[in-house]
N, CA, C, O and CB atoms as a CASP TS submission, in Angstrom:
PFRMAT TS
TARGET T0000
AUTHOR 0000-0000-0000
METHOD Language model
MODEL 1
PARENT N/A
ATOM      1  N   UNK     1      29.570  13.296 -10.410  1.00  0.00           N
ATOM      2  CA  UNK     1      28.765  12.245 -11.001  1.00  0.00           C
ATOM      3  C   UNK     1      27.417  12.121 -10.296  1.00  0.00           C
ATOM      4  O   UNK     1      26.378  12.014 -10.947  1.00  0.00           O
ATOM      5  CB  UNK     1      29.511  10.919 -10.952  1.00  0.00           C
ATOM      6  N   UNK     2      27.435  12.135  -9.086  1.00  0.00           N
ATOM      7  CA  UNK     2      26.195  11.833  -8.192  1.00  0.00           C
ATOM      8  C   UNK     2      25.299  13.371  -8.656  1.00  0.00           C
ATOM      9  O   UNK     2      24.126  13.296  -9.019  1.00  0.00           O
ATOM     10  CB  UNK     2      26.694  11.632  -6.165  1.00  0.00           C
ATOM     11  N   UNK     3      25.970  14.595  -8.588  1.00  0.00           N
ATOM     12  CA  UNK     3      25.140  15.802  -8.554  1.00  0.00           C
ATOM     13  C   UNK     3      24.371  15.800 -10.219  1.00  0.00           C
ATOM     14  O   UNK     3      23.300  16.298 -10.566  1.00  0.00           O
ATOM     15  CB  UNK     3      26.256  17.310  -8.177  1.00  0.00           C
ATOM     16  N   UNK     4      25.212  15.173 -10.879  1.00  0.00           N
ATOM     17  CA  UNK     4      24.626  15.254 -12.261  1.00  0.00           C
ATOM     18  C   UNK     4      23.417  14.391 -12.641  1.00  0.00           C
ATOM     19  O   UNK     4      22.546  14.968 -13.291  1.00  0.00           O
ATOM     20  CB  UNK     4      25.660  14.923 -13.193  1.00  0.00           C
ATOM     21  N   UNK     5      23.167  12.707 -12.248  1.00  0.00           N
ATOM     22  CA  UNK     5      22.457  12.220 -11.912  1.00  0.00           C
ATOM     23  C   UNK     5      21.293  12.440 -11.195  1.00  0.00           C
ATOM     24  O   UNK     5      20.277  11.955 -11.693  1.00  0.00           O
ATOM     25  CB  UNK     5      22.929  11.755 -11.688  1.00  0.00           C
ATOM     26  N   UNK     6      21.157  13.166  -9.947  1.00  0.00           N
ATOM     27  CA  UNK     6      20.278  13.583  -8.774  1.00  0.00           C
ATOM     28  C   UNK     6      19.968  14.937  -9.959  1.00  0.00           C
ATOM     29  O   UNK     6      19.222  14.256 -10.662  1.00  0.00           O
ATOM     30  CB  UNK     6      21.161  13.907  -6.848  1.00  0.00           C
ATOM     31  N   UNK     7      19.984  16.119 -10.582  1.00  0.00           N
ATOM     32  CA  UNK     7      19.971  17.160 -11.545  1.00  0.00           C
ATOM     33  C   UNK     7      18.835  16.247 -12.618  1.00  0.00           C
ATOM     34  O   UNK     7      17.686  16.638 -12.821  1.00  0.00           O
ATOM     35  CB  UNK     7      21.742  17.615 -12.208  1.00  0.00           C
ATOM     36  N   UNK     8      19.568  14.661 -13.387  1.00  0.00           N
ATOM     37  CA  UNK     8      18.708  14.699 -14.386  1.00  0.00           C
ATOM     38  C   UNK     8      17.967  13.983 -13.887  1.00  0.00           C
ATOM     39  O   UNK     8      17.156  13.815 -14.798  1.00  0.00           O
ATOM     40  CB  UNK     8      19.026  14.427 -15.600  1.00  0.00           C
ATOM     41  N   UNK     9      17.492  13.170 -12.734  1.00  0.00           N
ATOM     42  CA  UNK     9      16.508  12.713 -11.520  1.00  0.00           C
ATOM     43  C   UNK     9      15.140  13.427 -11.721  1.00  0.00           C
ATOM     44  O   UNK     9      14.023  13.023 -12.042  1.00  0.00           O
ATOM     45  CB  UNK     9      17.140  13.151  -9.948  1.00  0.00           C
ATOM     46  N   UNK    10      15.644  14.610 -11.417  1.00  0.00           N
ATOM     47  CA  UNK    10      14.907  15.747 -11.019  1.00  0.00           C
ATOM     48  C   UNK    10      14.167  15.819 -12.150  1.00  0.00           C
ATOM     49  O   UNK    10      12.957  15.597 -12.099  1.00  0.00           O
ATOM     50  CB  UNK    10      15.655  17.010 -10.641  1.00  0.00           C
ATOM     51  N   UNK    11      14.754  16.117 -13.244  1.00  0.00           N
ATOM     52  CA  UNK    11      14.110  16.618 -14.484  1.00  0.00           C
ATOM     53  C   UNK    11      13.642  16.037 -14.911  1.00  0.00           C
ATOM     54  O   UNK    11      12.655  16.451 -15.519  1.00  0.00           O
ATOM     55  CB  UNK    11      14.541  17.039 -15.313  1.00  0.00           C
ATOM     56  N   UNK    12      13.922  14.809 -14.937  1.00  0.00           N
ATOM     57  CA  UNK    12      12.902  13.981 -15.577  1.00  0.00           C
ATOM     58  C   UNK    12      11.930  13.487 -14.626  1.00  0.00           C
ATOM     59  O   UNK    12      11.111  12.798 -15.234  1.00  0.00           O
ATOM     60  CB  UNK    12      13.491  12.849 -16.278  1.00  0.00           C
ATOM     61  N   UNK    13      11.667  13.553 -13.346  1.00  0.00           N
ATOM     62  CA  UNK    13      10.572  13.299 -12.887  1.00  0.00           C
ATOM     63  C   UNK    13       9.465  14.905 -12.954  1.00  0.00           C
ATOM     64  O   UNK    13       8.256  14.772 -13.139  1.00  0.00           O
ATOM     65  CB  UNK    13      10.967  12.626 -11.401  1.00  0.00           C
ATOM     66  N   UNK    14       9.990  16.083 -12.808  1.00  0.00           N
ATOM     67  CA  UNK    14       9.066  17.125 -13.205  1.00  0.00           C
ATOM     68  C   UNK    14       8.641  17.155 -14.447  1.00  0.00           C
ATOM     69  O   UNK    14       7.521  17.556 -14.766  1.00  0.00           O
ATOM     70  CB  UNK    14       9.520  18.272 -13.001  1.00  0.00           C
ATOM     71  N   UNK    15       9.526  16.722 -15.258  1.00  0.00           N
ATOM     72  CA  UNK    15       8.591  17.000 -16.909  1.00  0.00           C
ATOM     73  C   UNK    15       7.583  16.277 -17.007  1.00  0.00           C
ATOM     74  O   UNK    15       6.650  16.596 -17.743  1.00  0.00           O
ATOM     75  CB  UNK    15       9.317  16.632 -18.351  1.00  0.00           C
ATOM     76  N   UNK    16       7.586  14.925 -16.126  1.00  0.00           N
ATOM     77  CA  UNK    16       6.443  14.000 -16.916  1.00  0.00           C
ATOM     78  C   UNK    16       5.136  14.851 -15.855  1.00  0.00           C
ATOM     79  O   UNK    16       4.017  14.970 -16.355  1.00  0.00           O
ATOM     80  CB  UNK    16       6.680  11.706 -16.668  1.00  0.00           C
ATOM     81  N   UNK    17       5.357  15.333 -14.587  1.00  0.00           N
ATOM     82  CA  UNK    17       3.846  15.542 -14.442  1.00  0.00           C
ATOM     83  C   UNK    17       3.436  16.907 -14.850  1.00  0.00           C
ATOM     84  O   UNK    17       2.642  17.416 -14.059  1.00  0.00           O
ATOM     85  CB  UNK    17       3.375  15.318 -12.988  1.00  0.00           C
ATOM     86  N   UNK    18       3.831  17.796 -16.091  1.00  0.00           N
ATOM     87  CA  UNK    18       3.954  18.583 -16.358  1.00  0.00           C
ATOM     88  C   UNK    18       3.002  18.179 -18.249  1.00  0.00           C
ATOM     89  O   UNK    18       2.609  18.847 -19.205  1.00  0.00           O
ATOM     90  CB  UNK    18       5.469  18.965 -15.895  1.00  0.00           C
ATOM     91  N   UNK    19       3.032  17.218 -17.987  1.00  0.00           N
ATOM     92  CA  UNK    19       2.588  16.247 -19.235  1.00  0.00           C
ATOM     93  C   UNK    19       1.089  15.846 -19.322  1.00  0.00           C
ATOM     94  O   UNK    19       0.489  14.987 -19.967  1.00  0.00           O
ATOM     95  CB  UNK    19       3.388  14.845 -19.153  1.00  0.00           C
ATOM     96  N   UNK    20       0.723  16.771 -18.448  1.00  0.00           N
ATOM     97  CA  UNK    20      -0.859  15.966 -17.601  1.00  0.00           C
ATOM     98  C   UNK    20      -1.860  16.109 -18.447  1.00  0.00           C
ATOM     99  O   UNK    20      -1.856  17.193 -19.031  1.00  0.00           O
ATOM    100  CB  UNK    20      -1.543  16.706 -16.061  1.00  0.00           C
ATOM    101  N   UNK    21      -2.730  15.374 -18.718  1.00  0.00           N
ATOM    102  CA  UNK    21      -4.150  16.258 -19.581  1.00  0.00           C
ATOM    103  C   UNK    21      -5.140  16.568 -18.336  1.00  0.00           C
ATOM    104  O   UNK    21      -5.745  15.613 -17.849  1.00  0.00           O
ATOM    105  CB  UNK    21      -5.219  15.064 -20.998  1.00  0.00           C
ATOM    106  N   UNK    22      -5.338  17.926 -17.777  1.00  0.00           N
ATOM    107  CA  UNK    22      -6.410  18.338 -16.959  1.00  0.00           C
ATOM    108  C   UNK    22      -7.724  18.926 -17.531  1.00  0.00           C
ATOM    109  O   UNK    22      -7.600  19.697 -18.483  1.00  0.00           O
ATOM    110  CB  UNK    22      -5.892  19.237 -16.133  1.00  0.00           C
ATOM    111  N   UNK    23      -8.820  18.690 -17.122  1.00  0.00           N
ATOM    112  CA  UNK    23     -10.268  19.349 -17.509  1.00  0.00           C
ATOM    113  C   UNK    23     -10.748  20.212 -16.169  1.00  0.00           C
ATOM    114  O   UNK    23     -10.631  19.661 -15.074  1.00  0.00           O
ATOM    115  CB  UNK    23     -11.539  18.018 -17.910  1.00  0.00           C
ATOM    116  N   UNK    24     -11.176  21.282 -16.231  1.00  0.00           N
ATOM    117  CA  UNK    24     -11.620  21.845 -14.990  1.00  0.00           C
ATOM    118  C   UNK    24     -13.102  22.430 -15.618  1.00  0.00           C
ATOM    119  O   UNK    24     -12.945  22.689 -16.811  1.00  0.00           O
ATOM    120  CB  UNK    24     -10.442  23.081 -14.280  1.00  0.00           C
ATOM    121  N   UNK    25     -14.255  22.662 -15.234  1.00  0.00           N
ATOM    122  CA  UNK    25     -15.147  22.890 -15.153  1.00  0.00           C
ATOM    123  C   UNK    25     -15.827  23.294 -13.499  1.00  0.00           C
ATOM    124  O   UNK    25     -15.345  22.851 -12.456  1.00  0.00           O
ATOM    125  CB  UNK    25     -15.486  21.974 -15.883  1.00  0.00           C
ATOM    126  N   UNK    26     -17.221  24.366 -13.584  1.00  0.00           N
ATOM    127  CA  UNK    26     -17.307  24.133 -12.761  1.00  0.00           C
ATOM    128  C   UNK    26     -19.189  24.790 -12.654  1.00  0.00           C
ATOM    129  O   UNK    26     -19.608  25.328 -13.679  1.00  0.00           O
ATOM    130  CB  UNK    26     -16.009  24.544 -12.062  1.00  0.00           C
ATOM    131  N   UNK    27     -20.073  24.702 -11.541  1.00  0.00           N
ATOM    132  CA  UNK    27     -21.296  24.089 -11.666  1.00  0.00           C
ATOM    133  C   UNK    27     -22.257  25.361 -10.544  1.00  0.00           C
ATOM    134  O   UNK    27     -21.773  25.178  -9.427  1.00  0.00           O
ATOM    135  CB  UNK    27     -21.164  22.183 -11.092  1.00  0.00           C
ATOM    136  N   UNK    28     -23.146  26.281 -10.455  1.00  0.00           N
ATOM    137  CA  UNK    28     -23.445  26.477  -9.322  1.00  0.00           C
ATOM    138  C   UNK    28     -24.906  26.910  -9.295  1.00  0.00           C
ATOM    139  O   UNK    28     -25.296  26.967 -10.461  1.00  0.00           O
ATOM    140  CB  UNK    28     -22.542  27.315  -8.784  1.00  0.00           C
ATOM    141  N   UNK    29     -25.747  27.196  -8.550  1.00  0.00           N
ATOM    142  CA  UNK    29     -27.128  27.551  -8.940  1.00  0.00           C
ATOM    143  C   UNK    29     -27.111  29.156  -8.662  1.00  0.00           C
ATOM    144  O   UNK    29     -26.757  29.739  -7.637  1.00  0.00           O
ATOM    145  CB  UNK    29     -28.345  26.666  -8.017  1.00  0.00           C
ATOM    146  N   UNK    30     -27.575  29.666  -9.823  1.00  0.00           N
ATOM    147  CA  UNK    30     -27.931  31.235  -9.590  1.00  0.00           C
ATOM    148  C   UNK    30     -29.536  31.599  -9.104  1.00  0.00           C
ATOM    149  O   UNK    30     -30.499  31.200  -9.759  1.00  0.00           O
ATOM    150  CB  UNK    30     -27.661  32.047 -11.112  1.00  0.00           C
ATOM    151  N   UNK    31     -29.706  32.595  -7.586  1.00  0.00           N
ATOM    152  CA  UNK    31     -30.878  32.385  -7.575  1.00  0.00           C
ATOM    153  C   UNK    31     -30.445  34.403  -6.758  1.00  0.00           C
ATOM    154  O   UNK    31     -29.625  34.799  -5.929  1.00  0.00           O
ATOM    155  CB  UNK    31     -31.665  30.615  -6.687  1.00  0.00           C
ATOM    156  N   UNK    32     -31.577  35.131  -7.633  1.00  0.00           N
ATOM    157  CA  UNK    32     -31.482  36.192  -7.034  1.00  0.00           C
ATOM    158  C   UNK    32     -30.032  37.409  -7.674  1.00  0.00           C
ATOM    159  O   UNK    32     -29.491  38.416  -7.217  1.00  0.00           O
ATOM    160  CB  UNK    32     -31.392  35.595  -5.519  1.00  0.00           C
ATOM    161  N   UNK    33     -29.865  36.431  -9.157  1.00  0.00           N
ATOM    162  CA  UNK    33     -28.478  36.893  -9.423  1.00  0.00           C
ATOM    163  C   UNK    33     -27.426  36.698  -8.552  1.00  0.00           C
ATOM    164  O   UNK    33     -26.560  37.563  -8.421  1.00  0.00           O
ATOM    165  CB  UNK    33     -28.464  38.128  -9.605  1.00  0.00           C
ATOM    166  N   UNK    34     -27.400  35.507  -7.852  1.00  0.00           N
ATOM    167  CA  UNK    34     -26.140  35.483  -6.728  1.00  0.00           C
ATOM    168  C   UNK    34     -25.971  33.798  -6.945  1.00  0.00           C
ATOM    169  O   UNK    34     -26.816  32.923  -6.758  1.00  0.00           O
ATOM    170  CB  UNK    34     -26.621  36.110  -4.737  1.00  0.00           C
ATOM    171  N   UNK    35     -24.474  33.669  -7.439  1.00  0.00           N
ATOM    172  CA  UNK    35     -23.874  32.031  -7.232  1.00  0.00           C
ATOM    173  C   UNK    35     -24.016  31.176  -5.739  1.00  0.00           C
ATOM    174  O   UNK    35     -23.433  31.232  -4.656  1.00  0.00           O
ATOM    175  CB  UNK    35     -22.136  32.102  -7.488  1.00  0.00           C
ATOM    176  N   UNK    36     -25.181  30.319  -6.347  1.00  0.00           N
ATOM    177  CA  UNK    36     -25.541  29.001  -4.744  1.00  0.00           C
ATOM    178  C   UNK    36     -24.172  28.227  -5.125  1.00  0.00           C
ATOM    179  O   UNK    36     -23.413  28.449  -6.068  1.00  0.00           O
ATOM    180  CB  UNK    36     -27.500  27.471  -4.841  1.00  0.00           C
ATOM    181  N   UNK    37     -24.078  27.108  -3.953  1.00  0.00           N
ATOM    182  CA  UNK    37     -24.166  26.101  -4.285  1.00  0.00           C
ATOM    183  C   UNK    37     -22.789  26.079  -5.457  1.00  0.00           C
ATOM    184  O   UNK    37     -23.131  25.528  -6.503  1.00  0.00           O
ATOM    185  CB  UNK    37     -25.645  25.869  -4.649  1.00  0.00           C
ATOM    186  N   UNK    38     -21.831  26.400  -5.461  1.00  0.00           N
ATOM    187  CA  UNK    38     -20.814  26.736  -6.246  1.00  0.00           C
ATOM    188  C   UNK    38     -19.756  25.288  -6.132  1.00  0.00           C
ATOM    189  O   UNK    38     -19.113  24.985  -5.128  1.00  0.00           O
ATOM    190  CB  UNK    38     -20.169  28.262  -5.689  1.00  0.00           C
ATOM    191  N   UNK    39     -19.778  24.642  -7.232  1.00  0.00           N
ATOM    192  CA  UNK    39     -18.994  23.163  -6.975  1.00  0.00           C
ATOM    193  C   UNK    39     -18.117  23.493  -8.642  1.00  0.00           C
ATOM    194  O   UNK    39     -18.530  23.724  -9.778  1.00  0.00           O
ATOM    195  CB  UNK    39     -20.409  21.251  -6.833  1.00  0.00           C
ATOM    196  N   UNK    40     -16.777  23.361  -8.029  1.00  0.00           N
ATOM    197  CA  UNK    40     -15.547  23.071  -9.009  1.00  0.00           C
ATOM    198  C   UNK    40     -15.162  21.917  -8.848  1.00  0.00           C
ATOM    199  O   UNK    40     -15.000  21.326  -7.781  1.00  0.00           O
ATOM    200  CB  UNK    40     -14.371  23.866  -8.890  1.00  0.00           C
ATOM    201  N   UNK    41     -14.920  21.369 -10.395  1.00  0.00           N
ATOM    202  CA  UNK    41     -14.642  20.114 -10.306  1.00  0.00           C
ATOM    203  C   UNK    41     -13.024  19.808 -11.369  1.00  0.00           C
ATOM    204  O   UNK    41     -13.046  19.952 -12.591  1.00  0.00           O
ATOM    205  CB  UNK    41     -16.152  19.311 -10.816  1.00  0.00           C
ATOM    206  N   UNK    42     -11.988  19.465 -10.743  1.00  0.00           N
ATOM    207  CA  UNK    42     -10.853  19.669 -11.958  1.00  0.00           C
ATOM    208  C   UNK    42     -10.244  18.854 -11.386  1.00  0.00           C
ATOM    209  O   UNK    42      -9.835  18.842 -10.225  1.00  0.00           O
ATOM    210  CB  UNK    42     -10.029  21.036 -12.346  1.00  0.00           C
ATOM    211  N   UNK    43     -10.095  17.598 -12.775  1.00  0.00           N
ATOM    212  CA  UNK    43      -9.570  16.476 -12.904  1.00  0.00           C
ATOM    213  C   UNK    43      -8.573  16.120 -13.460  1.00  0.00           C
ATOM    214  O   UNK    43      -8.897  16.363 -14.622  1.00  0.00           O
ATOM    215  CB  UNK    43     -10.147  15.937 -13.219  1.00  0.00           C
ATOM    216  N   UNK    44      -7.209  15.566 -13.532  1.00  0.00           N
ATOM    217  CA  UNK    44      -5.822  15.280 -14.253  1.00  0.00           C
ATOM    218  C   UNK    44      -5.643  13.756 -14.399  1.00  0.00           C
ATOM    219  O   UNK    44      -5.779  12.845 -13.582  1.00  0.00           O
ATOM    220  CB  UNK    44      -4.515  15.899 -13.379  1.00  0.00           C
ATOM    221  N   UNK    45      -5.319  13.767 -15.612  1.00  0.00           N
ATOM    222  CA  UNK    45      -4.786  12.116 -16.270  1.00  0.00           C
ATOM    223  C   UNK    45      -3.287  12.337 -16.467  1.00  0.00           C
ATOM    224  O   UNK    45      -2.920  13.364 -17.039  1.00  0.00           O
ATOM    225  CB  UNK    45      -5.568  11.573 -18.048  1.00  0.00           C
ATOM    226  N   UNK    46      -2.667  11.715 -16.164  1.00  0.00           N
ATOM    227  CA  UNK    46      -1.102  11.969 -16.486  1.00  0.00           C
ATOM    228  C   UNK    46      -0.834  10.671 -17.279  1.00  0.00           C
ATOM    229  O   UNK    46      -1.340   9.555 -17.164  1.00  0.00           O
ATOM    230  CB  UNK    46       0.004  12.141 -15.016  1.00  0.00           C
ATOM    231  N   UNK    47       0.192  11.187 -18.190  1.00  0.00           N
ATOM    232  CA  UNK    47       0.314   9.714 -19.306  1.00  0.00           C
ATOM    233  C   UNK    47       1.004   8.687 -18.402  1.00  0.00           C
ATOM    234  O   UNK    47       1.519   9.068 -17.351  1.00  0.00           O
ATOM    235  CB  UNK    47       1.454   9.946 -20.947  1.00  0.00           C
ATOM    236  N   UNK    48       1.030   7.603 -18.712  1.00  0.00           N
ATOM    237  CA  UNK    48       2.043   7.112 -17.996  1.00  0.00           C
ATOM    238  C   UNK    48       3.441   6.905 -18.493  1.00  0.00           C
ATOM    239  O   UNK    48       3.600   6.669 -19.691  1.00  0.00           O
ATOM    240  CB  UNK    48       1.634   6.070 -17.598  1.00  0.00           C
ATOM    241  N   UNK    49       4.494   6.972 -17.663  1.00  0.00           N
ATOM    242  CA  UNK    49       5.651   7.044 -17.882  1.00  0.00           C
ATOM    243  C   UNK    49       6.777   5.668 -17.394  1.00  0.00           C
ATOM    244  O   UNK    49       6.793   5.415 -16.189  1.00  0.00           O
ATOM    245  CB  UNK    49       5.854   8.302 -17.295  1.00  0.00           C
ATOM    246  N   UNK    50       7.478   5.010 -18.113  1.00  0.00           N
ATOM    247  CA  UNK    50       7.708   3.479 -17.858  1.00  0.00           C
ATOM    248  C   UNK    50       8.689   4.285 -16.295  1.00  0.00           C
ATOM    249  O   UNK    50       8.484   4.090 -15.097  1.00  0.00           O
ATOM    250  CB  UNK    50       8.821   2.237 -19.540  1.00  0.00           C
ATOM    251  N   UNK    51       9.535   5.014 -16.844  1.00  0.00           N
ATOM    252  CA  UNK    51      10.607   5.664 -15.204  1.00  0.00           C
ATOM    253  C   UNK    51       9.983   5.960 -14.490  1.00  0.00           C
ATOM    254  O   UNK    51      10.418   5.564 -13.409  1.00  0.00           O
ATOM    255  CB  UNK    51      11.564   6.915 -15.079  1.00  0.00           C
ATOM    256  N   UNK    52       8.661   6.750 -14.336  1.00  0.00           N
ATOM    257  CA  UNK    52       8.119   6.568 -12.987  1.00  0.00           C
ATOM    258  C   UNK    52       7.201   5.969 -12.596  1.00  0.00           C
ATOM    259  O   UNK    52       6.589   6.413 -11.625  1.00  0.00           O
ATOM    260  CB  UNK    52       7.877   7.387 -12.525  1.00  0.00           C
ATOM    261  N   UNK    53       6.773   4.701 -13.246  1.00  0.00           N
ATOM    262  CA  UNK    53       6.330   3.351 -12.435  1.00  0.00           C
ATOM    263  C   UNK    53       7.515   2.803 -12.318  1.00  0.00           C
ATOM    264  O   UNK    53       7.470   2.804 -11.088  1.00  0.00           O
ATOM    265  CB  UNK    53       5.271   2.289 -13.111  1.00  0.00           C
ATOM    266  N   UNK    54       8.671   2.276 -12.573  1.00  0.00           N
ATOM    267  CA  UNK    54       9.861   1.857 -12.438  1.00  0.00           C
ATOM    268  C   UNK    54       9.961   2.072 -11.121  1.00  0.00           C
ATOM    269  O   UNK    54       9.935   1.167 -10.286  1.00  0.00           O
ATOM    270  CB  UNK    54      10.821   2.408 -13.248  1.00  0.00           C
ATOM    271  N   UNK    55      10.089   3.361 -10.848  1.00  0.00           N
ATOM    272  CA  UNK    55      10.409   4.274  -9.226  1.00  0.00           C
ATOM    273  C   UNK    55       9.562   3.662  -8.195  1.00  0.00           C
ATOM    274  O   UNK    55      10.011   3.083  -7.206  1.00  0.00           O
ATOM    275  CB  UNK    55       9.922   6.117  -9.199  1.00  0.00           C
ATOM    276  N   UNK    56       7.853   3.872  -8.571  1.00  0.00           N
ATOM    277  CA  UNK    56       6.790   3.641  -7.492  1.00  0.00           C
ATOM    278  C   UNK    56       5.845   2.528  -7.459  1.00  0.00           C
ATOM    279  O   UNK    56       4.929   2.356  -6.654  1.00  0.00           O
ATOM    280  CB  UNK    56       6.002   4.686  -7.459  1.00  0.00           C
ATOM    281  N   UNK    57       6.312   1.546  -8.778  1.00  0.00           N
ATOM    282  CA  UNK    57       5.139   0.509  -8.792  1.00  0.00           C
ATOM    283  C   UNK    57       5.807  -0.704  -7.873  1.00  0.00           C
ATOM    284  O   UNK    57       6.948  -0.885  -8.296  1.00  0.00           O
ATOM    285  CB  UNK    57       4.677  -0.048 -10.528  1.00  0.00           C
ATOM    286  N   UNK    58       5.536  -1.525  -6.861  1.00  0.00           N
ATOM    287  CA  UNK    58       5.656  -2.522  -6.250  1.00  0.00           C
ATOM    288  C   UNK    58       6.415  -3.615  -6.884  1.00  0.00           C
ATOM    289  O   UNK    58       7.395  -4.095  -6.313  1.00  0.00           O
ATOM    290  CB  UNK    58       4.556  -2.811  -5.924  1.00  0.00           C
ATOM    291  N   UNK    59       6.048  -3.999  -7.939  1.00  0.00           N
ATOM    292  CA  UNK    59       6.236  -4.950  -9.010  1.00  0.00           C
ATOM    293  C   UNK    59       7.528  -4.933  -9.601  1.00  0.00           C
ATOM    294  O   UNK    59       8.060  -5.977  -9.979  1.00  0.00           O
ATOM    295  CB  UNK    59       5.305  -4.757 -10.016  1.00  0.00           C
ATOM    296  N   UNK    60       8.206  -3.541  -9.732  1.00  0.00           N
ATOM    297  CA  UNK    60       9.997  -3.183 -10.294  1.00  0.00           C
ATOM    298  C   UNK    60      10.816  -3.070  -8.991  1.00  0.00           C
ATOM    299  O   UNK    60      12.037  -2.912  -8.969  1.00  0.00           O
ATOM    300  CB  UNK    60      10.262  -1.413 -11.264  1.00  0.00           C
ATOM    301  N   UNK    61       9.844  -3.190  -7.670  1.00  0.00           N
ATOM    302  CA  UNK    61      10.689  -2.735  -6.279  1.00  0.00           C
ATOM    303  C   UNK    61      12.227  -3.444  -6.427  1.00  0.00           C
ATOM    304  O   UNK    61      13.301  -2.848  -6.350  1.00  0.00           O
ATOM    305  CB  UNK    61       9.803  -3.413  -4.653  1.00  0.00           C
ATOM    306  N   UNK    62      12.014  -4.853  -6.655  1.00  0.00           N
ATOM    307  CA  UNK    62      13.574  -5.446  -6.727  1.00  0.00           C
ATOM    308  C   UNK    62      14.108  -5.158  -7.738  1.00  0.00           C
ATOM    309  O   UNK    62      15.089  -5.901  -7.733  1.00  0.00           O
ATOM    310  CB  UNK    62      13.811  -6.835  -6.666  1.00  0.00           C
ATOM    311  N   UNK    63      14.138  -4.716  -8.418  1.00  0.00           N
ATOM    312  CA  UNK    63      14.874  -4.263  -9.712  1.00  0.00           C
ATOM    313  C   UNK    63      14.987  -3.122  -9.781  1.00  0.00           C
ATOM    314  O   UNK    63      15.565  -2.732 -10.795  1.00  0.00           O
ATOM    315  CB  UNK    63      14.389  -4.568 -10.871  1.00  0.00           C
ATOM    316  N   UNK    64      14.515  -2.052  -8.785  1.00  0.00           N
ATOM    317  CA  UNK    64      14.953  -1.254  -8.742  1.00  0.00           C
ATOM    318  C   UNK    64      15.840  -0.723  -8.060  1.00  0.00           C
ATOM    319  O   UNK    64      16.587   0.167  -8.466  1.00  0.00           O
ATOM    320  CB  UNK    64      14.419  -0.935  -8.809  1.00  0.00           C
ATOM    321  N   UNK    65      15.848  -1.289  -6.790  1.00  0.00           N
ATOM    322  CA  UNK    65      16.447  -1.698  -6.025  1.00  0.00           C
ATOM    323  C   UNK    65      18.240  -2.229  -5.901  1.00  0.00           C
ATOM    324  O   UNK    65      19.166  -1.896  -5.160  1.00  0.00           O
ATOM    325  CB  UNK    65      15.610  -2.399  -5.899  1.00  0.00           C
ATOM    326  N   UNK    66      18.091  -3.248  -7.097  1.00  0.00           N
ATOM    327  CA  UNK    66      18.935  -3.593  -7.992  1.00  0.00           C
ATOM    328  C   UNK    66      19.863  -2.642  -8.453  1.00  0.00           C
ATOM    329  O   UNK    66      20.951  -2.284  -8.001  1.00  0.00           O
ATOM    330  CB  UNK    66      18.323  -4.046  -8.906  1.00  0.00           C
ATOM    331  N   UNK    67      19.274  -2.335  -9.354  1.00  0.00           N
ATOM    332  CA  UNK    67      19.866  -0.890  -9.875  1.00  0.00           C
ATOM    333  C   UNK    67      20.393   0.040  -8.856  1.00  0.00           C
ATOM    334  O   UNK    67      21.543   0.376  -9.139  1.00  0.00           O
ATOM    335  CB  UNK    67      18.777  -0.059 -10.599  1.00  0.00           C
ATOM    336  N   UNK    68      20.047   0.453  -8.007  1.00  0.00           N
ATOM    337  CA  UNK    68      20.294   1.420  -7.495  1.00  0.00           C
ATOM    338  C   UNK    68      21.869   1.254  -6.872  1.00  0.00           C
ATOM    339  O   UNK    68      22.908   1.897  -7.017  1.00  0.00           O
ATOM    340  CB  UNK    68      19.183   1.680  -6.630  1.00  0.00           C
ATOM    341  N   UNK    69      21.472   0.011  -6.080  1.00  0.00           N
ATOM    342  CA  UNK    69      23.097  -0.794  -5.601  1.00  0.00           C
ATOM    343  C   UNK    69      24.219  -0.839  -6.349  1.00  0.00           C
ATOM    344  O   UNK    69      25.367  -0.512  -6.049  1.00  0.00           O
ATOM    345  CB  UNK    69      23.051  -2.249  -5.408  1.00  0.00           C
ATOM    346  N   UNK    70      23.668  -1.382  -7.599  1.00  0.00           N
ATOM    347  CA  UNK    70      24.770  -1.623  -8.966  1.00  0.00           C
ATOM    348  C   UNK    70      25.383  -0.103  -9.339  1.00  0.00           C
ATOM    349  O   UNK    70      26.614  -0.071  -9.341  1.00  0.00           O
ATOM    350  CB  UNK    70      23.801  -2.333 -10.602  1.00  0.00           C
ATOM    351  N   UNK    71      24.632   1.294  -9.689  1.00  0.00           N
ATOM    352  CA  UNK    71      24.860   2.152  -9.627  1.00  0.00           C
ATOM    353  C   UNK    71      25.871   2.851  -8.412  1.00  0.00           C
ATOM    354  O   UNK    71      26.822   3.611  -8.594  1.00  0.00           O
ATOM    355  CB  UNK    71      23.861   2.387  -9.836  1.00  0.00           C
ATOM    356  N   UNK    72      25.279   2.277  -6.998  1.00  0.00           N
ATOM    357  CA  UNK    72      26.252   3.168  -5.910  1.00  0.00           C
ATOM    358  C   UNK    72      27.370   1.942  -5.345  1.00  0.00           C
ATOM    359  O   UNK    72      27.854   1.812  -4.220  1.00  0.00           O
ATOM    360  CB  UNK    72      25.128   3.948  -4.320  1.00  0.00           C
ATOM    361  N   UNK    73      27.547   1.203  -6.450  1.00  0.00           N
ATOM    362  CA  UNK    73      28.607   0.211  -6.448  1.00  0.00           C
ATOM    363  C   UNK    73      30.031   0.630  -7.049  1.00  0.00           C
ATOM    364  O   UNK    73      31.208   0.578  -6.692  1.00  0.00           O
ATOM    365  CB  UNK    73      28.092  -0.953  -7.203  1.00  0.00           C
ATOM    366  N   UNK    74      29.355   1.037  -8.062  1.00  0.00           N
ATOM    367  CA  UNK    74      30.305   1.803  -9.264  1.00  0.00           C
ATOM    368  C   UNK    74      30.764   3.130  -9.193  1.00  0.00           C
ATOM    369  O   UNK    74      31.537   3.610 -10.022  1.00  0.00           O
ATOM    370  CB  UNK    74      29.636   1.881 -10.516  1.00  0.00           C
ATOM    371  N   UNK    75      30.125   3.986  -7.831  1.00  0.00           N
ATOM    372  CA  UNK    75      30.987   4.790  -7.941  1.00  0.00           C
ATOM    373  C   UNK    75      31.938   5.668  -7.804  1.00  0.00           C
ATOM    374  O   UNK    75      32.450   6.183  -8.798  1.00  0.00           O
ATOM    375  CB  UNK    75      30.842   4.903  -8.072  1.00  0.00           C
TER
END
């Protein structure tokens, strides 16, 4: 029971940042036919996901908390 749980844990916390919208671009000055000054810039929005603010937002800490007890109560 515990290994199956900790398994779909897992999975569902990798899929969501796997969910990301990233933009990468990147910027440099050519002088002499040769890249100056070479700046990459690559940025990620991840959707948000209610289970993992549940996990890390401050605000569900006791209730998650909660849960967790109630869960390793039962089993």
């Amino acid at each position: 029971m515990v290994k199956r749980f900790i398994i779909i844990f897992f999975l569902i916390t990798t899929s969501v940042s796997a969910s990301s919208d990233c933009k990468y671009y990147a910027e440099a000055d050519v002088v002499d036919d040769k890249l100056i000054n070479k700046k990459e810039h690559y940025t990620c929005k991840e959707s948000d996901n209610f289970f993992v603010q549940f996990v890390t937002d401050p605000k569900y800490e006791n209730s998650f908390i909660m849960v967790v007890m109630a869960l390793l109560e039962n089993l």
